[in-house]
N, C-alpha and C positions, 0 to 999 in steps of 0.2 A: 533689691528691695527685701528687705526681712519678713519673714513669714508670721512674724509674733509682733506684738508690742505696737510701737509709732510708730507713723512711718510720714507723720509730717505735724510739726507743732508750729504755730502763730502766737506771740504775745506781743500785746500793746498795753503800755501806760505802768509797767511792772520795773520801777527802778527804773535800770540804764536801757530797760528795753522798751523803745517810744513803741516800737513797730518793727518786729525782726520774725525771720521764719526760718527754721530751715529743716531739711530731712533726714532724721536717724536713720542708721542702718542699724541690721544687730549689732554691731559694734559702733563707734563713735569717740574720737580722742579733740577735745576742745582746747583749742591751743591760741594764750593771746597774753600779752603785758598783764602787768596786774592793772587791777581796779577797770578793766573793759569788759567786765560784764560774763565772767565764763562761771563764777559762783552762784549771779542772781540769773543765768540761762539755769541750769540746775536746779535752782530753787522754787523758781516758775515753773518744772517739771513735775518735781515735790508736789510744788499746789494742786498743779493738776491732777495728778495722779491718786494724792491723799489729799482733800480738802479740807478733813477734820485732823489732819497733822501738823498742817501749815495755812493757817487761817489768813487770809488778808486782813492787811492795817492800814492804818494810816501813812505807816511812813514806807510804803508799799509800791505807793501813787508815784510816779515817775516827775518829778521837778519841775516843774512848768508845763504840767498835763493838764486837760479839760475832760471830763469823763471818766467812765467808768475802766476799773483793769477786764481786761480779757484775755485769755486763753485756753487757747483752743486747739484739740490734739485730732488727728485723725489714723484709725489703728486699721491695722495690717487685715482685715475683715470688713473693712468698709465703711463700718460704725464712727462716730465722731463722740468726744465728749469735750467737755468745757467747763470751766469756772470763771469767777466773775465777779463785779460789786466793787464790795471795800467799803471805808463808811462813809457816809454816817449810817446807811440802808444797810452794810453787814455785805456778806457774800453768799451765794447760791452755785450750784453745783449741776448739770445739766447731763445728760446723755446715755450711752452707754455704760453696762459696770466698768468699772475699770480694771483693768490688770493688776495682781500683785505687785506694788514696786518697793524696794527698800534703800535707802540712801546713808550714803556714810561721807559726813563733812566733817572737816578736816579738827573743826572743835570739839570732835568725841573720838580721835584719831586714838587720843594717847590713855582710853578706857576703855566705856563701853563698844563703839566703834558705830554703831549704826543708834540712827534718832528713832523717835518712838511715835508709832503707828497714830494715827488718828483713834477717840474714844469707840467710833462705830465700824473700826477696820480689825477684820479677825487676825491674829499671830499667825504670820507666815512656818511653817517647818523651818527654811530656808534661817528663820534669823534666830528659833533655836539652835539649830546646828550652827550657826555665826558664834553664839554669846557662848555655846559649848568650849569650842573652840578658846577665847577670849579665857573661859577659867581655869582650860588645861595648860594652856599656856601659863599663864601669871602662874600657877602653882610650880612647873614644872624648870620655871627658867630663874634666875635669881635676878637677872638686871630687872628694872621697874620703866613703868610708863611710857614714853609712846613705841620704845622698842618692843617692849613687849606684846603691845598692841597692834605694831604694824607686822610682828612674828604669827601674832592671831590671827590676821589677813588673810596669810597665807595659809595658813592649815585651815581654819575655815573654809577655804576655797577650793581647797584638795577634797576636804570635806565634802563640800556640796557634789565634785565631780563622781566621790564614790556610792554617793547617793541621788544619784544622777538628778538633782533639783532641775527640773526647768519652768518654763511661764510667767521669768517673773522677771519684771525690770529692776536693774543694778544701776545708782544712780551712785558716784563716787567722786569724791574731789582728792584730786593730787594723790595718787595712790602710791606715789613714790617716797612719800616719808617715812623719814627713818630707818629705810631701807637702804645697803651696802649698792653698788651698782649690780653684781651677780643677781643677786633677790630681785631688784627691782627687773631685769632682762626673765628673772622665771613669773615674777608673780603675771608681767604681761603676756607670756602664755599661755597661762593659765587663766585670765582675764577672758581671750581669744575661745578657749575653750568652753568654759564661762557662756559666751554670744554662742558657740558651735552645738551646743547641746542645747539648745532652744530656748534661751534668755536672750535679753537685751541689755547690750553695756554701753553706758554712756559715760566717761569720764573725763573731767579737765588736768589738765597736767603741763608739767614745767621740766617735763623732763623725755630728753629723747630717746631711752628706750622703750617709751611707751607710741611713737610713732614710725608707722609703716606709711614709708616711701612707695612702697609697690600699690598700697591700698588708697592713692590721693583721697578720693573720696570718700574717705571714713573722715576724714580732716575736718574741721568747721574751726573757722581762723575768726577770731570775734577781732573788733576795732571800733574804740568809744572818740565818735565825733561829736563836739560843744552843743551842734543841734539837733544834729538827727540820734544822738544817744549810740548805743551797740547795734555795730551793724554785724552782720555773720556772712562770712565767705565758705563756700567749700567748693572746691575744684573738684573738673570733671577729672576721672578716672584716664590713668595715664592710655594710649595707645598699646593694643596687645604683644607689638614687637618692640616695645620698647620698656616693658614690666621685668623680663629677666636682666636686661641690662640693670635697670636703676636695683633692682633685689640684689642683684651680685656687686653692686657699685658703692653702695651705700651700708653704711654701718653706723654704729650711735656717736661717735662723731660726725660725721660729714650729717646725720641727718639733723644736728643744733643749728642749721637754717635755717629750719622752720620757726626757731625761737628767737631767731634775730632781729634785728630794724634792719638790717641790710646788709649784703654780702660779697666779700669779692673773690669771686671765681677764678682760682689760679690752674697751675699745671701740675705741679708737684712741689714734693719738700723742701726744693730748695727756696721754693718763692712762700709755702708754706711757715720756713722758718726765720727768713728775711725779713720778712715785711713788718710785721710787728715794731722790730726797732726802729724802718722807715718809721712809722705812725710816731715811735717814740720822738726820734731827733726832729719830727717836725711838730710836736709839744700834743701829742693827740694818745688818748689808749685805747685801743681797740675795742678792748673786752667793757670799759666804761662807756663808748657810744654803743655800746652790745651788736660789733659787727664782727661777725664771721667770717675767718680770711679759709676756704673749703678749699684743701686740694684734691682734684678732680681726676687724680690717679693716669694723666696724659692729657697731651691736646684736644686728641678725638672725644676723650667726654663730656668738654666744658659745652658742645651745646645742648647734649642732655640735661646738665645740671642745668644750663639756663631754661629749659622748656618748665624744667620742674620749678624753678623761681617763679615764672612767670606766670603759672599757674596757682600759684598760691598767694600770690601777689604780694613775693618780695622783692624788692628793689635791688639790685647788683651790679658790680662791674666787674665783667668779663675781661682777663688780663691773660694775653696770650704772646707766644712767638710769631714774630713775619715767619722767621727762619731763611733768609735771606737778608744781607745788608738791603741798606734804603735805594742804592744803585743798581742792584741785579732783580732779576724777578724770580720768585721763588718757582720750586717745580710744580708738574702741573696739579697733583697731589694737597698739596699745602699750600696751592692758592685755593683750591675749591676749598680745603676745609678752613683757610680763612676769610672765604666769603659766606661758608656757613654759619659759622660764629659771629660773623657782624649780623648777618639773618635775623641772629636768634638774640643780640643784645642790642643790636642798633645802635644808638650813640654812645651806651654807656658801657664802651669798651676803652680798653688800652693793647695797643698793637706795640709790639717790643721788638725793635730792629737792632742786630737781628734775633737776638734772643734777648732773656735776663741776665743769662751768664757775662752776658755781653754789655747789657747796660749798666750789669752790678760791678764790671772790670774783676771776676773772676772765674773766665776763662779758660778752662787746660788743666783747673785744678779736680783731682780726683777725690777731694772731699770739700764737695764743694756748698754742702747745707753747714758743714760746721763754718767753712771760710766765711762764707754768706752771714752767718751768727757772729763768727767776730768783728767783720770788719763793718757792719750796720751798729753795731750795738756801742761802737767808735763816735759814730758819724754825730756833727751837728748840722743844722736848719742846709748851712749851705753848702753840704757835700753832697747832697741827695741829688741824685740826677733827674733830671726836669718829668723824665715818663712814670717814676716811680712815685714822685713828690705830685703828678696829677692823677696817679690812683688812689693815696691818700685823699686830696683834697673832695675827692669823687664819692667816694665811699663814706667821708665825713655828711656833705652835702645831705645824701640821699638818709642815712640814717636819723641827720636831725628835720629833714624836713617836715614838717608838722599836717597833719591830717586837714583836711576843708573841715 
């Protein structure tokens, strides 16, 4: 629980949000498809927080809602505050003062960078030293517009840390624009640091170096169903002997599962670089049904990665060695840990007798990700061996299955 700020918001009837709740920490990364609702969770924060910044409207009201919008915050002191209405009555404003909070969406990315305050809300320091920042830069750099702007970000924020700003909530959409990947891995952080010095950061994003694996529960996974509108998920926080595993396992590739529709769980590079062309020769692309093929750095940590699916609620198929042909029984080692893995994925596994090597017929060979590369990237619909052609059709399945 974070000592400052929120530490539990409720909106109803706000856009895509019929009826959603969940609980910031000092930090928070919002992570979901487009158009599911991680802009108008945000902007519903805004209201709350500045009610003369972001007035409710009309086109405010959630799509086949009855009543009035609500939302409603309750902060790290016990205190609650709330906004509300909308028209034709207008909106009103309830509770406790509120917290400093400043937001920077994604349409003032490539200028000013943060929106402007409600008429009855005083100038933060925090977003002079922001716009500070925003003139030294434009002056100082010769490229224009949002890089410039996203170069301000960050000195900005170095900024605030040398003048140690804290109390105030940082509200941020996509704070990875415009930025190389190196910048984007410092400016989060510095974000981090940011929440550590006694702010609140709450951002959405589309990019996994802004997501920490070790910290599940910073995570809030949004998901827009036809009736019930944005729903919000955030998994409990991982088990404590299982936090330096996934820290040391996980890096900003393997962590693009979290941005996925659905994932399949391999062992290494070789199944890593293979599969793909399977998906290809059986008329399918991975990267267009946005599924992640994660290699899990050996067998032993595909059931880690699946606890971490599961927890987040993504869909996957777990795709491992018997390690043993279909006739002998493996040792006693690599049975337990293949009854582990089916534990932790249950049906939506694929067991490969007696390995890949074995089902892909390359065997013996000492370079065997590049053989695996040529000889898939060959292949058509019916060369594909029946285990490999039902982890495709598996992973297809799961990723376009459609929301209730």
């Amino acid at each position: 629980m974070t000592e400052f700020g929120l530490i539990d918001v409720h909106v109803r009837r706000f856009r895509s949000l019929k009826d959603a709740s969940f609980r910031p920490g000092a930090i928070s990364a919002i992570v979901g498809e487009p158009s599911t609702g991680k802009s108008n969770l945000l902007t519903a924060i805004w209201a709350l927080l500045d009610p003369g910044a972001a007035p409710l409207t009309a086109a405010d009201v959630a799509h086949d809602e009855q009543g009035p919008i609500r939302i409603v915050g309750e902060l790290a002191d016990g205190t609650s505050i709330s906004v509300g209405g909308g028209p034709p009555d207008g909106s009103s404003a309830e509770g406790a003062p509120r917290p400093p909070a400043l937001f920077f969406p994604t349409g003032l990315r490539d200028g000013d960078l943060l929106a402007s305050p409600g008429p009855q809300t005083p100038p933060h320091p925090a977003a002079g030293i922001m716009r500070d920042a925003v003139a030294r830069i434009g002056r100082d750099r010769d490229s224009a517009g949002g890089t410039v702007a996203a170069h301000s970000l960050v000195a900005g924020l170095e900024s605030w840390q040398e003048a140690a700003v804290t109390g105030v909530v940082v509200l941020m959409e996509e704070p990875e624009l415009f930025l190389p990947p190196q910048a984007q891995r410092y400016l989060y952080r510095l974000l981090r640091l940011v929440a550590s010095a006694g702010n609140q950061v709450l951002y959405s994003t589309h990019s996994p170096a802004f997501l920490n694996v070790v910290r599940l529960d910073e995570l809030v996974f949004t998901e827009r169903r036809p009736k019930v509108g944005t729903l919000l998920l955030q998994p409990e926080p991982l088990p404590a002997d299982e936090e330096f595993r996934a820290y040391s396992e996980f890096d900003s590739s393997r962590s693009e599962l979290f941005l996925a529709r659905a994932a399949v769980l391999v062992e290494g590079l070789t199944e890593k670089l293979a599969l793909p062309f399977v998906f290809e020769a059986l008329g399918h692309d991975p990267d267009r049904e946005r599924i992640s093929i994660v290699e899990c750095g050996g067998k032993g940590n595909i059931p880690l990665f699946g606890k971490i699916s599961k927890a987040v609620g993504l869909p996957f198929v777990a795709v491992h060695d018997r390690d043993a042909p279909p006739d002998m029984t493996p040792s006693d080692a690599e049975r337990q840990l293949n009854a582990l893995i089916a534990e932790v994925a249950g049906d939506e596994r694929v067991e490969l007798a007696p390995d890949f090597e074995g089902v892909a017929g390359i065997h013996g060979d000492r370079r065997k990700p590049a053989r695996a590369w040529r000889r898939f990237a060959e292949l058509g619909p019916d060369a594909v061996p029946p285990p490999l052609a039902e982890v495709v059709e598996r992973a297809v399945a799961l990723a376009r299955r459609a929301p209730d």
